[in-house]
C-alpha positions in Angstrom: 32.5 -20.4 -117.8 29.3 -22.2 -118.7 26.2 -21.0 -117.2 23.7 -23.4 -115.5 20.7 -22.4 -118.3 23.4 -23.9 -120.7 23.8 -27.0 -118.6 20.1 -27.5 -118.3 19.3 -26.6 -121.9 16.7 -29.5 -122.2 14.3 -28.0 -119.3 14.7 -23.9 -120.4 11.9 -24.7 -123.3 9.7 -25.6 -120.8 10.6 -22.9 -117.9 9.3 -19.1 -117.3 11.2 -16.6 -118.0 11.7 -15.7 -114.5 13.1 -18.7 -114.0 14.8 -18.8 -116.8 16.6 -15.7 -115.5 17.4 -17.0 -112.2 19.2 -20.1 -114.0 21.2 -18.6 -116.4 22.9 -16.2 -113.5 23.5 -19.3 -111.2 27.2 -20.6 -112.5 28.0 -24.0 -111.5 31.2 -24.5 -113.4 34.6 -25.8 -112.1 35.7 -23.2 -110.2 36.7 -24.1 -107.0 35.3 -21.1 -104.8 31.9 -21.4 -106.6 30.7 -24.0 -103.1 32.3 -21.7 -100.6 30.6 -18.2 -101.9 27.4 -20.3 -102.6 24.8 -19.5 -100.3 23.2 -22.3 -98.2 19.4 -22.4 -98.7 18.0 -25.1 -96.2 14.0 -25.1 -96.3 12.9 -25.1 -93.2 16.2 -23.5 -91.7 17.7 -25.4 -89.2 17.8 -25.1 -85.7 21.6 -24.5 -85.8 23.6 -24.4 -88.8 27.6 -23.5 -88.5 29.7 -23.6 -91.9 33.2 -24.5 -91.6 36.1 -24.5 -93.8 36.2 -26.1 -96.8 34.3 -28.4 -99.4 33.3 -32.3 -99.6 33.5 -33.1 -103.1 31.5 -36.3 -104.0 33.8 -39.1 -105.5 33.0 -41.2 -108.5 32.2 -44.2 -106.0 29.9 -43.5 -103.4 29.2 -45.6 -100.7 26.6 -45.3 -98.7 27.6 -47.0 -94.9 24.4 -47.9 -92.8 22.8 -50.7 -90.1 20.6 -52.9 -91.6 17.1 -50.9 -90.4 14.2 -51.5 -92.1 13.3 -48.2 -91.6 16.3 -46.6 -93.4 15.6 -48.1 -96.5 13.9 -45.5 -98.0 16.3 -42.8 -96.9 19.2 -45.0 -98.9 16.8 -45.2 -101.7 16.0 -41.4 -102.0 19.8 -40.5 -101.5 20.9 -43.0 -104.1 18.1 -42.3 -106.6 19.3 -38.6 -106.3 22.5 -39.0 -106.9 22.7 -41.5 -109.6 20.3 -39.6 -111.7 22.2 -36.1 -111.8 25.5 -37.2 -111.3 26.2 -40.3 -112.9 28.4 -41.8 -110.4 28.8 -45.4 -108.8 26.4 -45.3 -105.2 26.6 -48.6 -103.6 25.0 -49.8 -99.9 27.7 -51.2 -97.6 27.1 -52.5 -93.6 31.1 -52.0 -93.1 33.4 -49.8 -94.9 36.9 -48.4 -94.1 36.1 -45.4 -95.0 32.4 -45.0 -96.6 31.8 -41.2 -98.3 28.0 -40.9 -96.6 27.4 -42.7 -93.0 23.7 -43.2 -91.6 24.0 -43.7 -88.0 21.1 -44.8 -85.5 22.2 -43.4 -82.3 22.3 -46.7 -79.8 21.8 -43.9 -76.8 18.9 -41.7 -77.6 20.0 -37.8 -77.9 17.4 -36.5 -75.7 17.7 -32.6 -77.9 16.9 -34.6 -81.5 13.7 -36.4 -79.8 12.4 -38.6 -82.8 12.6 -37.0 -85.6 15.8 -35.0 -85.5 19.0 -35.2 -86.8 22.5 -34.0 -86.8 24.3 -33.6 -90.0 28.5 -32.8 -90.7 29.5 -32.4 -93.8 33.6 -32.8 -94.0 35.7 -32.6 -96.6 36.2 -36.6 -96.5 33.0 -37.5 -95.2 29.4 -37.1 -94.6 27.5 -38.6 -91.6 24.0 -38.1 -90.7 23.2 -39.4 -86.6 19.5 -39.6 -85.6 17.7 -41.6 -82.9 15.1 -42.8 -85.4 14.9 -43.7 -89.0 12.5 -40.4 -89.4 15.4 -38.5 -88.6 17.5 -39.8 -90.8 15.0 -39.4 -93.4 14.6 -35.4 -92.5 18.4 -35.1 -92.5 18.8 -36.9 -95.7 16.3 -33.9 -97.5 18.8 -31.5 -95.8 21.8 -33.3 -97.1 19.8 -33.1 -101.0 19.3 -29.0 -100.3 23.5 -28.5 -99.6 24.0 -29.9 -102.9 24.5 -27.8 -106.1 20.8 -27.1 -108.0 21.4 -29.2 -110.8 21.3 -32.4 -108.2 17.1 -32.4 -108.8 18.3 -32.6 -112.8 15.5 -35.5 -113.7 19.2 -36.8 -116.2 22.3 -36.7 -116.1 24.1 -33.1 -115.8 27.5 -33.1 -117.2 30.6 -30.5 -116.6 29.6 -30.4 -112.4 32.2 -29.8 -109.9 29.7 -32.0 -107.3 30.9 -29.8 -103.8 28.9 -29.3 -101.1 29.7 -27.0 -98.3 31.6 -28.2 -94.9 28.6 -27.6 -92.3 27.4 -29.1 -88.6 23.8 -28.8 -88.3 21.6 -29.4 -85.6 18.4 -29.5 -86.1 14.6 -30.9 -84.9 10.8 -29.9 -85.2 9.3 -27.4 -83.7 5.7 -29.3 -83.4 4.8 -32.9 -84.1 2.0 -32.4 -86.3 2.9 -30.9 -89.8 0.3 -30.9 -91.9 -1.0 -30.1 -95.4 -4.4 -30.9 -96.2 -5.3 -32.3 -99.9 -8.8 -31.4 -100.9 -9.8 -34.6 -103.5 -13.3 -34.4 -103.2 -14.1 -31.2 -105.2 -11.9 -32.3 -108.0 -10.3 -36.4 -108.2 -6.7 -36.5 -108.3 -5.1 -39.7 -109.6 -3.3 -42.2 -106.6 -0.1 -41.1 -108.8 -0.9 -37.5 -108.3 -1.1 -38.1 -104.3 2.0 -39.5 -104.7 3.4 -36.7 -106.1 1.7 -34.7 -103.4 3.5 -36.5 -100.3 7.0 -36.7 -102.5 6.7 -32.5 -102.3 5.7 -32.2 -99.5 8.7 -34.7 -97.5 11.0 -32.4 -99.1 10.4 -29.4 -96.7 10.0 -32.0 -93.7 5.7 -32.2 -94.0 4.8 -35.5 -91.7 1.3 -35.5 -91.8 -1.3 -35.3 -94.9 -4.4 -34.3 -94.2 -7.1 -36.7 -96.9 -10.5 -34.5 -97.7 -12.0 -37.3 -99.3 -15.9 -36.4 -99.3 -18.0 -33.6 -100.0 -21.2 -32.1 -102.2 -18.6 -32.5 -105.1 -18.0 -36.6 -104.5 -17.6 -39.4 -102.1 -13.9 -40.7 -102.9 -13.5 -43.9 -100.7 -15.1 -47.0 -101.3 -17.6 -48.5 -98.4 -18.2 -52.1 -98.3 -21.6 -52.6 -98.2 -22.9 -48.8 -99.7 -21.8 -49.4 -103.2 -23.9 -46.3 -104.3 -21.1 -43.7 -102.4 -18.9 -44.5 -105.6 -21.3 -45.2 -108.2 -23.0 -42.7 -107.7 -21.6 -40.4 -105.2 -17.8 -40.0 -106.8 -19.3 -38.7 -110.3 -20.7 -35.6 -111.6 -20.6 -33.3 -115.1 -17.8 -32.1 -116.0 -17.9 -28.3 -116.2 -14.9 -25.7 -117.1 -14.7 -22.0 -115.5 -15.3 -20.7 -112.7 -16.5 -23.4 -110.0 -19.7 -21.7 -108.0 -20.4 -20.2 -111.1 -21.7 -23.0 -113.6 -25.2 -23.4 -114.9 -26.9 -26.1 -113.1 -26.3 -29.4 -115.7 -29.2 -31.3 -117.1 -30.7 -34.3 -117.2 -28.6 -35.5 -120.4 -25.5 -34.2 -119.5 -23.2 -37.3 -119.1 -22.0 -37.9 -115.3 -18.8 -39.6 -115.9 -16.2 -36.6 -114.4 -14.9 -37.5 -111.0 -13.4 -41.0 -109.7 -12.8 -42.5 -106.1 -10.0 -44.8 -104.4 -10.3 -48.7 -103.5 -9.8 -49.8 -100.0 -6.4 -51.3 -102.2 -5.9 -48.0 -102.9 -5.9 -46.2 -99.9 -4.1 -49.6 -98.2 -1.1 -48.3 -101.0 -1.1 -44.7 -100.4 -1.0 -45.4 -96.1 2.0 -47.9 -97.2 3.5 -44.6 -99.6 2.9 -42.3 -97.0 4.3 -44.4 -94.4 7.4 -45.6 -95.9 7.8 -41.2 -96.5 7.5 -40.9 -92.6 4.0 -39.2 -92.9 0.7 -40.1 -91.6 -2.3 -39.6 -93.6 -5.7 -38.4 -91.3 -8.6 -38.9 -93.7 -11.5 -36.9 -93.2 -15.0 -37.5 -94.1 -16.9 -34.4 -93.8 -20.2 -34.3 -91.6 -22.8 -33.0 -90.9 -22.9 -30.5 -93.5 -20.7 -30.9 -97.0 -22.7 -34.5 -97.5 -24.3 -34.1 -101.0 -22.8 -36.3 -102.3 -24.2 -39.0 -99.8 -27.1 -37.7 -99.6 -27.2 -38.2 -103.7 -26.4 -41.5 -102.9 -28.8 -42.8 -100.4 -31.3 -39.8 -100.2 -32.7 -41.5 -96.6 -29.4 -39.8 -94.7 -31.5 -36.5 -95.5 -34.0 -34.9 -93.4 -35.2 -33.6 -96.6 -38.0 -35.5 -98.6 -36.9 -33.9 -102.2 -33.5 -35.0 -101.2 -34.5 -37.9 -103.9 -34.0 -35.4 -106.6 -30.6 -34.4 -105.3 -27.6 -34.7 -107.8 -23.7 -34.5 -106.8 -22.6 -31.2 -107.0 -21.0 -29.9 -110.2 -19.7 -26.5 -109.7 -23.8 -24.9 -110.0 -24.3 -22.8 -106.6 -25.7 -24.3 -104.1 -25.2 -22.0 -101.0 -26.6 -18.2 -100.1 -23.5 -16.6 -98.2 -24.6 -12.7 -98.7 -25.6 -12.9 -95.0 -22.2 -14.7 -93.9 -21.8 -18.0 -91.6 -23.5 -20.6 -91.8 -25.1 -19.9 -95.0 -28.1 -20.5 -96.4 -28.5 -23.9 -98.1 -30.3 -23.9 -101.4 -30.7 -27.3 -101.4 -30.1 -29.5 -98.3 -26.7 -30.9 -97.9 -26.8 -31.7 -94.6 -26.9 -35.4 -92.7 -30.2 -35.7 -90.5 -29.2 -35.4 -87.1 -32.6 -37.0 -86.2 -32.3 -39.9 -87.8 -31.2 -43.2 -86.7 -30.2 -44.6 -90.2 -27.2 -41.6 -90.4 -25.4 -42.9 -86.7 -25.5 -46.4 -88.5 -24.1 -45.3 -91.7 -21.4 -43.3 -89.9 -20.6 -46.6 -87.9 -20.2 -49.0 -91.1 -18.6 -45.8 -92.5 -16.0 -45.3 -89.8 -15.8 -48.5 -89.2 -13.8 -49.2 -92.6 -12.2 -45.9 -92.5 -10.6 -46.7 -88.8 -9.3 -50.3 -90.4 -7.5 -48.6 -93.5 -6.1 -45.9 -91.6 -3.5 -46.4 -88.9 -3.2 -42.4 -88.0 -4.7 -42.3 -84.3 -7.7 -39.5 -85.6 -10.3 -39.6 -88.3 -11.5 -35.7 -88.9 -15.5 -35.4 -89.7 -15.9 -32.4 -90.9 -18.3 -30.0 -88.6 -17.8 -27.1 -90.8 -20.5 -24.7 -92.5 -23.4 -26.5 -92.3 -26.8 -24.5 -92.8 -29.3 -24.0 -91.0 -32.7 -23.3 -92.7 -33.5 -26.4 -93.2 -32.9 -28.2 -89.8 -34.9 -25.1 -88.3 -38.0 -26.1 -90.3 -38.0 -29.9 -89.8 -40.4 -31.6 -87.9 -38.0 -34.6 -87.1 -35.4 -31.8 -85.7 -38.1 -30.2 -83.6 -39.1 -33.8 -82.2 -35.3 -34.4 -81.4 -34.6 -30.7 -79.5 -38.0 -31.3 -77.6 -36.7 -34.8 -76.7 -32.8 -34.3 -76.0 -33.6 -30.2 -74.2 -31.7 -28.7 -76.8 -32.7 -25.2 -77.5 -30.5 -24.4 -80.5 -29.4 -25.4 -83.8 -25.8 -25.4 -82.4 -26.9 -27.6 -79.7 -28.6 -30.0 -82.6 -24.8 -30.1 -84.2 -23.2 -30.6 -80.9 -25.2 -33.0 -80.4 -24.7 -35.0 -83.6 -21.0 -34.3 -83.4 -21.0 -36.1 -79.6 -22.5 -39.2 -81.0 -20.4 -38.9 -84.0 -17.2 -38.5 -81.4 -18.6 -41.7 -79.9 -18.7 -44.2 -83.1 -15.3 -42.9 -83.8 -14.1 -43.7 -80.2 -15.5 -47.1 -80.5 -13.1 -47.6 -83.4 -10.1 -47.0 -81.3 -9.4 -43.6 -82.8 -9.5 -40.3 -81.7 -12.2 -37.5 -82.9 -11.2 -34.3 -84.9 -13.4 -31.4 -86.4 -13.2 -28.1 -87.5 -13.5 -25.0 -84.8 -17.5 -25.1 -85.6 -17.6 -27.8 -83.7 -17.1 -25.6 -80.4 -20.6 -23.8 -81.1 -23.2 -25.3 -78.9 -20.9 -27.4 -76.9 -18.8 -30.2 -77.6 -16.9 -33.4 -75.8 -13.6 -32.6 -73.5 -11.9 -35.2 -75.7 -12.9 -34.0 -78.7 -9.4 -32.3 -80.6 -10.3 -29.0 -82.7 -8.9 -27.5 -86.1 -8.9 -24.1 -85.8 -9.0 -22.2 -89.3 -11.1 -19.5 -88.5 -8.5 -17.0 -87.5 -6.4 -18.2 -84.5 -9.1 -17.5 -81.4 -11.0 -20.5 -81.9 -7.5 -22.5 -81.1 -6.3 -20.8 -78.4 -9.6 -20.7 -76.7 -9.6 -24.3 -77.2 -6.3 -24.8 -75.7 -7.3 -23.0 -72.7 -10.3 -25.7 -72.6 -7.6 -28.6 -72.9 -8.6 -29.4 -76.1 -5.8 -30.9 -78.6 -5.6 -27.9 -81.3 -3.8 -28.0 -84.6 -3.6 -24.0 -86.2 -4.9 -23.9 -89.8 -6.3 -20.3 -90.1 -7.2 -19.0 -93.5 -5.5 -15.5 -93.0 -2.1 -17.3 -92.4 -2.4 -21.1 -94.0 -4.6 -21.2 -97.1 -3.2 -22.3 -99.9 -6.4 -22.0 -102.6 -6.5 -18.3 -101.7 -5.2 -15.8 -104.4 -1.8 -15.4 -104.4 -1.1 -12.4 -106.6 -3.1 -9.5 -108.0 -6.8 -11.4 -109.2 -6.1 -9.8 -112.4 -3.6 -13.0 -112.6 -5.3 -15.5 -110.7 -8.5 -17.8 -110.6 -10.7 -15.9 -108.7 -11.3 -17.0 -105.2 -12.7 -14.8 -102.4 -9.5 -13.6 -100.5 -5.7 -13.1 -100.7 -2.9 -14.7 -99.3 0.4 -13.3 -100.1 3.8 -15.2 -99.6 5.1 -12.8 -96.9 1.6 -12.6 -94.9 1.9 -16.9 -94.9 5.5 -16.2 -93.5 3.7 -14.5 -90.8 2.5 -17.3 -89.1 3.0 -18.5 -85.8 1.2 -21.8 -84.9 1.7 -20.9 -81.2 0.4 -17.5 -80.6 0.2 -15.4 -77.3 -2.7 -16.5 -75.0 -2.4 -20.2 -76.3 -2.3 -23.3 -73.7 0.9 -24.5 -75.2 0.9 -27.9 -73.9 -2.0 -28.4 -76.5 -1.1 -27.1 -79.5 -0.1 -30.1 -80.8 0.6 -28.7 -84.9 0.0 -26.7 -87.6 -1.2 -26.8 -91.0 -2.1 -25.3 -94.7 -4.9 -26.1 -96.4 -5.5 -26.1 -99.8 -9.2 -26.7 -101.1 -9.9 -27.4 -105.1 -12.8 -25.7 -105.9 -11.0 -23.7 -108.5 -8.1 -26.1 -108.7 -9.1 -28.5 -111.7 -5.2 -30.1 -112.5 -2.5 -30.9 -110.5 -0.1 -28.4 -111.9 -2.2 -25.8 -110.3 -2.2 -27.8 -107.4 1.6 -27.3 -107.6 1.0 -23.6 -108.1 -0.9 -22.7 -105.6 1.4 -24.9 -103.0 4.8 -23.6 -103.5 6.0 -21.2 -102.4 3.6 -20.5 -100.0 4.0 -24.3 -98.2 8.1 -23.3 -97.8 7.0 -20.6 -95.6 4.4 -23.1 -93.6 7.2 -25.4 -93.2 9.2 -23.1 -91.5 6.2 -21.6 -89.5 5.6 -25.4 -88.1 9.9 -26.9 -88.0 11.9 -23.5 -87.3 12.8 -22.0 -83.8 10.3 -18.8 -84.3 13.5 -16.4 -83.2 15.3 -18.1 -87.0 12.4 -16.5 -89.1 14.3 -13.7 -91.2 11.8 -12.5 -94.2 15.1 -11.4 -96.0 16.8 -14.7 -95.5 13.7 -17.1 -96.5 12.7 -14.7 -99.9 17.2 -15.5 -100.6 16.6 -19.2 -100.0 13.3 -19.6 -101.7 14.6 -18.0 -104.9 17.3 -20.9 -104.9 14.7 -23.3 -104.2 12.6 -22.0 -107.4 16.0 -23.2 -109.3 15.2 -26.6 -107.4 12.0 -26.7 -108.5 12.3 -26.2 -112.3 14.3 -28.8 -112.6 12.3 -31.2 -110.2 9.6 -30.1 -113.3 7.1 -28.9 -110.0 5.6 -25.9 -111.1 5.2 -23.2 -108.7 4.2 -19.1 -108.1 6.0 -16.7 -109.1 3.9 -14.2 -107.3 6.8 -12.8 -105.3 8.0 -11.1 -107.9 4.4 -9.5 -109.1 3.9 -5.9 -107.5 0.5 -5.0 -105.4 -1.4 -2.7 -106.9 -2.8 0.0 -104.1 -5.4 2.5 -106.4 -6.5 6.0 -104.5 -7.6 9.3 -105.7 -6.3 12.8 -105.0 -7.7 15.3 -103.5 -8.6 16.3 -106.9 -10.0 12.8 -107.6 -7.5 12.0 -110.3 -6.5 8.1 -110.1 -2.9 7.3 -108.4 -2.0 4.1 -108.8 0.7 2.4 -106.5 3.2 -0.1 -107.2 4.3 -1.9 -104.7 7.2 -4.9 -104.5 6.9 -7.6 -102.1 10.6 -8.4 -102.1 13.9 -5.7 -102.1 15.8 -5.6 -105.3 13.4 -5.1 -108.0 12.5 -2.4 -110.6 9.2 -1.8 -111.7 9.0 -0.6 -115.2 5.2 0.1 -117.5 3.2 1.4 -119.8 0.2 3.2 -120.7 0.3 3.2 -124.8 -0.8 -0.8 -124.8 2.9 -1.9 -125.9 4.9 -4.4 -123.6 7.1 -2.4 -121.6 10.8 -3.6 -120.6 14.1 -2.0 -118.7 14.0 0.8 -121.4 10.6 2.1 -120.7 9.6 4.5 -117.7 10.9 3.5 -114.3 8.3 3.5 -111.5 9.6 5.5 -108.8 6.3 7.2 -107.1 2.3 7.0 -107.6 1.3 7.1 -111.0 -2.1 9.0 -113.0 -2.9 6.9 -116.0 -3.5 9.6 -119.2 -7.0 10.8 -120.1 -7.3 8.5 -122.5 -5.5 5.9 -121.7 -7.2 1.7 -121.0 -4.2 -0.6 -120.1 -1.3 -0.5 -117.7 1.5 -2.8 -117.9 3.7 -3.4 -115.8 7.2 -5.6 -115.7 9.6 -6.2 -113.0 13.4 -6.4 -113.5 16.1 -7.6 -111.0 19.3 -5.4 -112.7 18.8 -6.0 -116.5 16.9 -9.4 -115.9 13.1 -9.7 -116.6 12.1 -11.7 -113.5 8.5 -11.0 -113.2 5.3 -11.5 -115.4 4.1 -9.2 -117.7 1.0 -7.7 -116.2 -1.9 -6.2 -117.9 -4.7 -4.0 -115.9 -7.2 -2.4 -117.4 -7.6 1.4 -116.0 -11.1 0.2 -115.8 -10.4 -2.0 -113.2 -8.2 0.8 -111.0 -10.7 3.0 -111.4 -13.5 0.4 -109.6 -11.1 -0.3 -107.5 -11.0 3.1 -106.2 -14.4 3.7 -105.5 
């Protein structure tokens, strides 16, 4: 029987071993029991899923029977794209059929349990038909439909010697909140209009709806502005620098600024269209007061700050003092003037043009982190407290953020900011993201404010992911299981207005898109099911079984992804003797840690890590290597005892 790494010989150059592993003990032959003992790995699980007897087995000429809805032709296109590609076979469109293999159906009586965008899905050993009340469903159950087929289905060519079965199921299923979200940081690094693209194709697979657009910060301004051509001729470029962002030398004078890029209004016009036709919404933000250096680099006159005429975009150089924690202190002023006029009418021509290319009911602007030390010394901010009774710099920003909240209402939209924006008081219509930690939100909720749940110890995605011995060093950790955690509706919350939830993943370290990909998946499987799944379906065992199928998916999709689940946590004490003991722990059951101590690469032959280990006298490196049976899964890990023994200070 042929093995599925045989199959897919042409991607196993390219793949980890890990994944390599997984492959090659996934059999896909012709057996006919291989669909039945197959397990069913549905990302985000359903709300109900029942698996009967028997197996559909896709013909050689597949028709595809639907109404002619314009908003079911993407859904026909995905399904047919899919199919044709990995299986070869015949997919044609029909309106009538006597018997079509795959049925669409728009419900003509709405089904009150699937609201708008659920679905209902039976798979029957002649027949497949998906019913929904609205093309979005449809398009949800469709990604279902893709995850019941075997792996080799996301083959990018054709996959010969199939048996193309799929289990006979009924599935109910429909979101748990509206608003599902992942935001896409493009300010601190430009990503291509192909590469967003990519983004939202990802992201529809696991049922995402809403893409949150970070298009401005110190690092660039990436959205043209009729009328303030300097935003993008200036404002979208700076030097490019390699390493650790935070931690460059400030560039010179001669150092070429030609590293960055932005999106025409055409541009964004064709992204809303992408996103759109994808069933998601795209809320752009552009980030205010504070973040604005690249703006302010722009048209140095938004600053309160006279040697704001010196200012450069951002390139990685530290700019911010956070050893006394939030807000910081700014080491140059990136902040908008609150006390001057000229900012509210740039933030109207500015929001203004933004309101006209996006059709998503909010605009976000920002709110978050901004310093201080400079507004506190200004004269123009001291004339504007004296003047408006404010008695704080919170009051300053709530003030800005009110008039702020009023240009965007002008526009017909509705205002969003981070949590900050609660400090000093804010509008009652104003809607909050709450990110950090979860009290923010709820106390918003209780205040009737709209809330979506973002928090950074549950939802984001640029945090480390793994020991920071294997990552880009960023300033906390978020594990896969602590991210399966999450509950976007927590105890004490005002339900009615907790409208969604969200990851976010900032670029700051994050130069490519392949570590965009990285640091999204898996972590973004278990946010999907935080945000779609019934919270009483959430089974740790059950997701970590269906997410190691979905890495099979992935591979040959060619998305690159974490395989941090299989890396153990290192936990470093002393004794009471103060000798070293090093713990290894797994984050999933099933695997075997094996190591070394004598610098060599250590594999299923070398000691067995069964309790704390004390590295020799002598010894400098630990490696360690986890096994599922007599399959290397994980990454070979090298730490330095020097490390450990930091650690354990």
């Amino acid at each position: 029987m042929k093995k599925l790494f045989l199959l897919l010989s042409y991607c196993i150059l390219t793949a980890n071993t890990y994944a390599q592993n997984l492959v090659g003990e996934t059999e896909i032959g012709d057996t006919e029991n291989a669909v039945s003992t197959a397990q069913i790995a549905i990302i985000p699980e359903p709300v109900s899923l029942m698996k009967k007897a028997g197996q559909f087995t896709l013909p050689e000429n597949v028709s595809i029977q639907t109404s002619k809805n314009e908003g079911l032709k993407q859904s026909i296109a995905f399904l047919s794209e899919r199919i044709k590609t990995a299986t070869g076979k015949f997919v044609s469109t029909v309106s009538t059929a006597n018997h079509p293999t795959i049925k669409l159906i728009l419900n003509t009586q709405s089904d009150a349990q699937l609201g708008t965008e659920g679905y209902k899905l039976n798979v029957n050993p002649n027949q497949i038909i998906i019913t929904a009340n609205q093309p979005a469903g449809i398009f949800w159950g469709v990604q279902s439909l893709i995850q019941l087929f075997p792996v080799a289905i996301e083959s990018k060519e054709l996959v010969e010697n199939v048996k193309w079965k799929l289990p006979c199921v009924d599935i109910v299923d429909y979101p748990k909140l509206g608003w599902r979200g992942l935001m896409f940081d493009v300010a601190r690094h430009f990503f291509t209009k192909d590469e967003v693209k990519q983004f939202i194709d990802n992201m529809v697979r696991y049922k995402f709806n809403l893409l949150h657009f970070h298009l401005t910060d110190d690092e660039g301004w990436r959205i043209e502005i009729k009328g303030l051509p300097k935003l993008t001729e200036v404002g979208a470029w700076s030097v490019k620098k390699t390493g650790t962002f935070g931690d460059f030398i400030p560039p010179t004078a001669d150092e070429p600024r030609n590293y960055g890029g932005f999106y025409t209004q055409e541009d964004i016009k064709e992204l809303v269209q992408y996103a759109q036709d994808r069933f998601v919404n795209i809320m752009p933000e552009i980030d205010v007061p504070g973040h604005s250096l690249a703006a302010i680099a722009s048209y140095p006159e938004l600053s309160c700050t006279p040697e704001a005429v010196n200012y450069k975009v951002r390139s990685g150089e530290k700019i911010m003092d956070w050893s006394r924690g939030a807000p910081p202190l700014a080491l140059v002023d990136n902040t908008l003037c609150p006390a001057n006029e000229k900012v509210y009418v740039f933030l109207d021509s500015v929001i203004t043009q933004v309101a006209k290319l996006f059709p998503f009911e909010y605009i976000h602007m920002g709110g978050d982190e901004a310093p201080h030390n400079f507004w506190e010394k200004n004269d123009q901010v001291k004339a504007l407290m004296q003047r408006e009774g404010l008695k704080t710099i919170p009051q300053v920003q709530a003030y800005f953020e009110k008039r702020v909240e009023q240009i965007v209402v002008s526009k017909g939209k509705k205002f969003m900011g981070w949590d900050e924006i609660l400090e000093g008081g804010v509008s009652p219509t104003a809607s909050v993201m709450s990110w950090r930690g979860l009290k923010y939100g709820i106390e918003a909720s209780k205040d009737k404010h709209n809330v979506v749940m973002s928090p950074t110890e549950f939802a984001y995605l640029d945090y480390m992911q793994a020991d920071v011995i294997t990552e880009p060093k960023v300033y906390a950790s978020l594990r896969l299981n602590k991210a399966y955690q999450f509950n976007p509706i927590p105890a004490g919350a005002d339900l009615k207005y907790i409208i969604g939830g969200q990851a976010n993943l900032w670029t700051e370290q994050i130069f490519n898109f392949r570590q965009v990909q990285y640091m999204v998946w898996p972590r973004a499987f278990a946010i999907s099911e935080a945000i779609w799944s019934p919270i009483e379906k959430k089974n740790w065992t059950s997701f970590v079984d269906r997410t190691e199928e979905h890495f099979k998916r992935l591979d040959l999709a060619e998305v690159k992804y974490s395989p941090a689940i299989y890396d153990p946590v290192f936990t470093v004490k002393r004794s009471a003797d103060k000798q070293l003991m090093i713990e290894l722990t797994p984050e999933i059951d099933g695997l075997d840690i094996y190591y070394s101590f004598d610098n060599s690469m250590p594999d299923r032959f070398y000691p067995k890590y069964t309790t704390a280990i004390t590295p020799p006298k002598d010894a400098t490196m630990l490696r360690v290597i986890t096994y599922k049976g007599k399959q290397a899964i994980g990454r070979m890990i090298s730490m330095p005892v020097a490390d450990l023994q930091k650690r354990a200070r």
